[in-house]
C-alpha positions as CSV (number, residue, x, y, z in Angstrom):
1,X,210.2,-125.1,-93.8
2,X,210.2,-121.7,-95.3
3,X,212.7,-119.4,-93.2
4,X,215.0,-116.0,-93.9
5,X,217.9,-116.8,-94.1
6,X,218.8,-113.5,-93.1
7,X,217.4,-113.6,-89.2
8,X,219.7,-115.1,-86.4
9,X,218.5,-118.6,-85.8
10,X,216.9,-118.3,-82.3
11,X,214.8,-115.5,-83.9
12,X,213.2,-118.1,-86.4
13,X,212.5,-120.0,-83.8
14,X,210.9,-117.1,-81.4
15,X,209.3,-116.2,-84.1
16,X,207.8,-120.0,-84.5
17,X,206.9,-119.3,-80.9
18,X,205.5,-116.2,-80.1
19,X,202.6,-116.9,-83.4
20,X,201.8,-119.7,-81.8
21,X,201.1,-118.5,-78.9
22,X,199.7,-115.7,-79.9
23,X,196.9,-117.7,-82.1
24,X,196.8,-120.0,-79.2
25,X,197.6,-123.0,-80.4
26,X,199.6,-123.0,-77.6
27,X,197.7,-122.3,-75.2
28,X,197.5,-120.6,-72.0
29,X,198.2,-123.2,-69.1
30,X,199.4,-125.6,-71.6
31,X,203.8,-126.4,-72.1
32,X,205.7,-125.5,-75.2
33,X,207.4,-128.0,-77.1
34,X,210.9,-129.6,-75.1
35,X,213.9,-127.9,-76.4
36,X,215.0,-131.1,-77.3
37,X,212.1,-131.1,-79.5
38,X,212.8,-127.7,-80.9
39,X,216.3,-128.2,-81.8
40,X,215.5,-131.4,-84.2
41,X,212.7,-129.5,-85.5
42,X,214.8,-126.0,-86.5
43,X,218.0,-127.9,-86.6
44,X,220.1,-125.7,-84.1
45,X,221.8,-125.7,-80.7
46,X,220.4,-125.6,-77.1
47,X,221.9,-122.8,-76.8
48,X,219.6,-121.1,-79.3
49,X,217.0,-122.4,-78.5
50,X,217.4,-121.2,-74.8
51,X,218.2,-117.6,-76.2
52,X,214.6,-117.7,-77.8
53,X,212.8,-119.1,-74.9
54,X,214.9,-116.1,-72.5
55,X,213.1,-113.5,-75.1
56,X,209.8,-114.8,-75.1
57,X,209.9,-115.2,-71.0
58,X,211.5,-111.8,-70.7
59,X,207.9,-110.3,-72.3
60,X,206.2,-112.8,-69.6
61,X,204.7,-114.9,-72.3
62,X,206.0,-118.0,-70.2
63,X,207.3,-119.5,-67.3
64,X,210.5,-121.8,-67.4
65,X,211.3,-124.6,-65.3
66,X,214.1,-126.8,-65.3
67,X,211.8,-129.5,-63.7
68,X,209.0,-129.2,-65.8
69,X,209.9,-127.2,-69.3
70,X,208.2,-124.0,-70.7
71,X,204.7,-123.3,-69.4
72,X,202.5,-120.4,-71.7
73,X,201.2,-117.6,-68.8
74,X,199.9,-115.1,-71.3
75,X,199.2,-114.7,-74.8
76,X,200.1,-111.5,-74.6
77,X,202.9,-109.7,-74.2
78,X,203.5,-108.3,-70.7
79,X,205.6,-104.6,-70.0
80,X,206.5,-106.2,-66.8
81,X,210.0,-108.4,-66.5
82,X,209.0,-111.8,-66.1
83,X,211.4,-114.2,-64.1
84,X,211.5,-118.0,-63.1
85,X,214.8,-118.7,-62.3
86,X,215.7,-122.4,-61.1
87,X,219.4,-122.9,-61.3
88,X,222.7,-120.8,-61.6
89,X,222.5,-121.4,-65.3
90,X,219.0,-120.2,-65.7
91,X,220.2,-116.6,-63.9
92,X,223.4,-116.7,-66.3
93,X,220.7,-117.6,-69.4
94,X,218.9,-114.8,-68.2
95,X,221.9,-111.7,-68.5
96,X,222.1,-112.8,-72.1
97,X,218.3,-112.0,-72.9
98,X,218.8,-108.6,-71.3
99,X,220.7,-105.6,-73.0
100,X,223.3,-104.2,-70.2
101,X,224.4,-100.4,-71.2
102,X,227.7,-99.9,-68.8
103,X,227.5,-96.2,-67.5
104,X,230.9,-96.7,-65.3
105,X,233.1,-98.4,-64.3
106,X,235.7,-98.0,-61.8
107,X,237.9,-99.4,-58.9
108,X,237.2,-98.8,-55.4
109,X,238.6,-99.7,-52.0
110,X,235.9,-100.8,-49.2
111,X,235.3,-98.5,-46.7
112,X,233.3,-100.0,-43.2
113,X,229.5,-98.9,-44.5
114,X,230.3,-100.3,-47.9
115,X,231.8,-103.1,-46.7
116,X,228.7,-104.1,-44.1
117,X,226.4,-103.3,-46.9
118,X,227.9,-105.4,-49.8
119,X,229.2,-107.9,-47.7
120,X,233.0,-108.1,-48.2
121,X,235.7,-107.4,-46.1
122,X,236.9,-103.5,-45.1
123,X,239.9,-102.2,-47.4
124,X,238.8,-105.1,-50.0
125,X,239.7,-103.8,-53.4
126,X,237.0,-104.4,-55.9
127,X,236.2,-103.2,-59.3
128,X,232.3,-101.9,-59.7
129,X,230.4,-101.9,-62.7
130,X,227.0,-99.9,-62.9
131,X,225.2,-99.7,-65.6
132,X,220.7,-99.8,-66.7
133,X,219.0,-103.0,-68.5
134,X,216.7,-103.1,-70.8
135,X,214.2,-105.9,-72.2
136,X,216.3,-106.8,-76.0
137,X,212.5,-106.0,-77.7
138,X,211.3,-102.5,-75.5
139,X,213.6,-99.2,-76.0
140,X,210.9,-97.3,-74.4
141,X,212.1,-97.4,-70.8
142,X,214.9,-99.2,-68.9
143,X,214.5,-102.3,-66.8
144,X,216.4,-102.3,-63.9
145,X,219.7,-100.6,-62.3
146,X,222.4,-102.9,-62.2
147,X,225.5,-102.7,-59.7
148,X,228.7,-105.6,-60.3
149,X,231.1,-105.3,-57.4
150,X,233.9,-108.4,-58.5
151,X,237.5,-108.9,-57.3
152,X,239.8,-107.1,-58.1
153,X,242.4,-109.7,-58.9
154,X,240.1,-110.3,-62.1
155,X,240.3,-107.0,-63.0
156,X,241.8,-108.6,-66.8
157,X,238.3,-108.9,-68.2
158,X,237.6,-105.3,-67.7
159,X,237.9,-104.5,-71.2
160,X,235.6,-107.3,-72.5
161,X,232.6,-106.1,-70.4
162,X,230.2,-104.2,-72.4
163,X,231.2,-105.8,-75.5
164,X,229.5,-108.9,-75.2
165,X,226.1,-110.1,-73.7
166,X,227.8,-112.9,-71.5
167,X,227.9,-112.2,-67.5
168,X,230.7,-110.8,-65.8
169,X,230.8,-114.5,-64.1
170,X,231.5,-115.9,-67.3
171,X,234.6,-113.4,-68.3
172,X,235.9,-114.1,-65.3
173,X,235.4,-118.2,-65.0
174,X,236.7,-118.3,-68.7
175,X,240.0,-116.1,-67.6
176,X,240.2,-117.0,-64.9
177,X,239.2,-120.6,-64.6
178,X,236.5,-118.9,-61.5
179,X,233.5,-121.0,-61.8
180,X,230.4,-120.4,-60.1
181,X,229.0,-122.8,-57.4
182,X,226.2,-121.2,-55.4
183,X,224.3,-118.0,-55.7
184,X,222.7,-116.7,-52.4
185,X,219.8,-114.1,-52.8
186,X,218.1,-111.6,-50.8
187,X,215.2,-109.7,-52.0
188,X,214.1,-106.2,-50.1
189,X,211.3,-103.4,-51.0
190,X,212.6,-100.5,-50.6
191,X,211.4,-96.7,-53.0
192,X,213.3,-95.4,-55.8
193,X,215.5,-92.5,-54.9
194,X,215.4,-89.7,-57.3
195,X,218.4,-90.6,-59.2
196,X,217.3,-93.8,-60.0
197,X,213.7,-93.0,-60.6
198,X,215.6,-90.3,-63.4
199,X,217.5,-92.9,-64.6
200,X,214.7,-95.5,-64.8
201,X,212.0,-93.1,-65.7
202,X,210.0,-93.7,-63.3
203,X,208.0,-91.9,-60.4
204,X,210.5,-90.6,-57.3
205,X,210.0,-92.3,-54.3
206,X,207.8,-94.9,-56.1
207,X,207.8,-98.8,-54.9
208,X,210.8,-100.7,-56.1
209,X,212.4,-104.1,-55.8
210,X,216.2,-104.3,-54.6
211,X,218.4,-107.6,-55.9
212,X,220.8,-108.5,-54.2
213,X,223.2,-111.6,-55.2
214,X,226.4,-113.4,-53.7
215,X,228.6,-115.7,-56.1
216,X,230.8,-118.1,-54.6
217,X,233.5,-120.3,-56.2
218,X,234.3,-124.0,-55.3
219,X,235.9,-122.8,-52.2
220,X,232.6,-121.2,-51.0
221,X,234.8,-117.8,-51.2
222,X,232.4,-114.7,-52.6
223,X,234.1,-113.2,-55.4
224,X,231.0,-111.2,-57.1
225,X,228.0,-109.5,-55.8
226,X,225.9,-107.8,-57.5
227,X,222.5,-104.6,-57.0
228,X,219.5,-104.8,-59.3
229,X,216.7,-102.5,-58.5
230,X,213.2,-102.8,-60.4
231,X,210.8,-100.3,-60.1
232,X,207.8,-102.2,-58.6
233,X,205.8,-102.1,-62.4
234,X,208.5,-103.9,-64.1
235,X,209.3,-106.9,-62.4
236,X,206.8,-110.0,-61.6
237,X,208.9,-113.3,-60.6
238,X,207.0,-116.4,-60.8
239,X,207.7,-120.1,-58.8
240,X,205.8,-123.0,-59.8
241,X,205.9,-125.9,-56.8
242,X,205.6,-129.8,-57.6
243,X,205.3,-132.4,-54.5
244,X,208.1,-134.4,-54.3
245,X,208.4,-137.8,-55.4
246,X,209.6,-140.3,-52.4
């Protein structure tokens, strides 16, 4: 198979992809090859393969599902962020496919309305990471507003954030030997204020979607939360249900 040898491997094989789809030989309503499948064919890693299949979802050309694979939704690209997260790993897959620009970073103590709002104890200290995502293929507008609030007592792995794509779980679980268990998540509508509509260019006071995630360790102890706000336009998350087999 003819291939530059230039590109990074999982963008041969997005590229293999996104043609495909886009010609519809695969078609709408129909599933992409496994990855097993694509890794014999392209001769590279899961994990490459999962990096290109994070791109491709992130334009919501497809839906992923541990349960059953990669299903085509569109054939064209879409400026809304496509999601189907079904596992801690899936959400951690996902950071990677995302570009994360840190705007600030800082350590803070917990007063009583922070503390009842983030969900961790009064006079906790934590360090907070904010920062705006945007989709790896659009520079035209952000994605999402991003808020980390993490333990302090990791506070070593401050100087790796921002200069790799890999989650701030990650750092810390490799450090720190941390490893996520569970992931609880709430989702709220709320409006942007007119910071974050600024930020995000978007309309002030317009319809957004508010994130919010709690990471526990082994112990079922929270040691990261984290704030994502979409504006309503740019986010579209997508479940597909299967009866169970008894």
């Amino acid at each position: 198979m003819g291939t530059k040898q230039s590109q990074p491997k999982y963008r041969i094989v997005e590229d293999y992809l996104r043609a495909r789809i886009s010609s519809g030989e695969f078609a709408v309503d129909t599933l992409l090859p496994t990855e097993e499948n694509l890794c014999a064919r392209f001769g590279v890693s899961r994990a490459t393969v999962r990096t290109a299949l994070s791109n491709i979802q992130s334009d919501g050309l497809i839906v992923r599902s541990a349960a059953i694979g990669s299903r085509v939704v569109s054939s064209q690209r879409n400026q809304a962020f496509q999601a189907g997260w079904n596992s801690v790993e899936d959400l951690l897959q996902y950071t990677t496919s995302v570009r994360l620009q840190i705007t600030s970073i800082e350590e803070i103590v917990l007063d009583k309305k922070m503390a009842d709002e983030i969900g961790f104890g009064v006079g906790r200290s934590l360090v907070l990471v904010k920062g705006v995502r945007w989709n790896q293929n659009e520079t035209s507008e952000p994605v999402c507003l991003v808020e980390v609030y993490f333990d302090a007592l990791y506070n070593g792995v401050v100087d790796k954030i921002g200069t790799t794509a890999r989650p701030i779980a990650d750092l810390i679980e490799e450090q720190y030997q941390v490893r996520i268990e569970a992931i609880h998540q709430e989702v709220s509508a709320r409006q942007l204020s007119a910071q974050a509509a600024a930020t995000l260019k978007a309309v002030e006071a317009s319809p957004s979607l508010l994130i919010k995630r709690w990471y526990s360790d082994s112990r079922n102890n929270v040691f990261q939360m984290s704030r994502t706000e979409y504006p309503a336009d740019r986010f579209r998350y997508v479940v597909d249900f299967g009866r169970s087999r008894e």
